[in-house]
C-alpha positions in Angstrom: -13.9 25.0 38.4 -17.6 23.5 38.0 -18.7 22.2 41.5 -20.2 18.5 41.1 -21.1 16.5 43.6 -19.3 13.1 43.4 -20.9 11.1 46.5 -23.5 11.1 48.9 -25.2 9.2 52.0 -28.0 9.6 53.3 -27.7 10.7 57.4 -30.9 11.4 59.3 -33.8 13.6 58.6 -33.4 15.8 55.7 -29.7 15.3 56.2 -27.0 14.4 53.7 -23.6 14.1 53.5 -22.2 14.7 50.3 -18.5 14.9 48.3 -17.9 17.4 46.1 -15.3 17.4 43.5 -13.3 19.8 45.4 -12.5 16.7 47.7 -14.6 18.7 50.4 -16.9 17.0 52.1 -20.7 18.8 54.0 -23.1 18.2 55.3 -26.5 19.7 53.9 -29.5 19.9 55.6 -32.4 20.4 53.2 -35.4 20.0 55.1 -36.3 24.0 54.6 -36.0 23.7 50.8 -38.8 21.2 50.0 -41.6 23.6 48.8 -43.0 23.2 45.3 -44.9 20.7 43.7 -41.8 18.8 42.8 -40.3 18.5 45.8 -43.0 17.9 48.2 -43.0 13.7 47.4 -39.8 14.5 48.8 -40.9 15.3 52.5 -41.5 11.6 53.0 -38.3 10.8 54.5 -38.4 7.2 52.9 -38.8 9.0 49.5 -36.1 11.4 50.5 -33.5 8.6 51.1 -34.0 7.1 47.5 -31.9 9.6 46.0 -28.8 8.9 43.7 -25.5 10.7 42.0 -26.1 11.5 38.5 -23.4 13.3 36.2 -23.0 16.0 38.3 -25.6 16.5 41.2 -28.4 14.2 43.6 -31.3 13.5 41.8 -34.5 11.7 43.1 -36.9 9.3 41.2 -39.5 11.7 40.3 -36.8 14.1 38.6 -36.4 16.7 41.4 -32.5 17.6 42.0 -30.8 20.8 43.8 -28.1 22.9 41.5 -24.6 21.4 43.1 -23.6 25.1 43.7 -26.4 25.5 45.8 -25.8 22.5 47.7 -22.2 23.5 48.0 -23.2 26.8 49.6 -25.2 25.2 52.0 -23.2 22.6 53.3 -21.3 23.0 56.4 
């Protein structure tokens, strides 16, 4: 089965809470993973909160998104 992430709100932080397609639900805490040029708009928490679902993952305005797999692994 392909892991997609089917809903998420935002929590605190770098925090997110986020369904997966598995009907599991985790939450992810991603403040170690903004490094790289694409990410680091992302370390303004405001920016950080404007993210949305697309097909299958969370993607942010300026086109940086995390592999749903990885976020899956990371959740608790």
């Amino acid at each position: 089965m392909l892991i997609k992430v089917i809903k998420a709100s935002y929590v605190s932080d770098y925090n997110l809470d986020i369904t997966f397609n598995t009907g599991e639900k985790k939450r992810v805490d991603l403040e170690g993973q903004l490094w790289g040029e694409v990410f680091e708009p992302l370390k303004d928490r405001t920016f950080f909160s404007r993210f949305f679902v697309n097909d299958f993952t969370i993607e942010w305005p300026n086109g940086a998104d995390f592999a749903p797999e990885f976020l899956y692994e990371s959740g608790k």
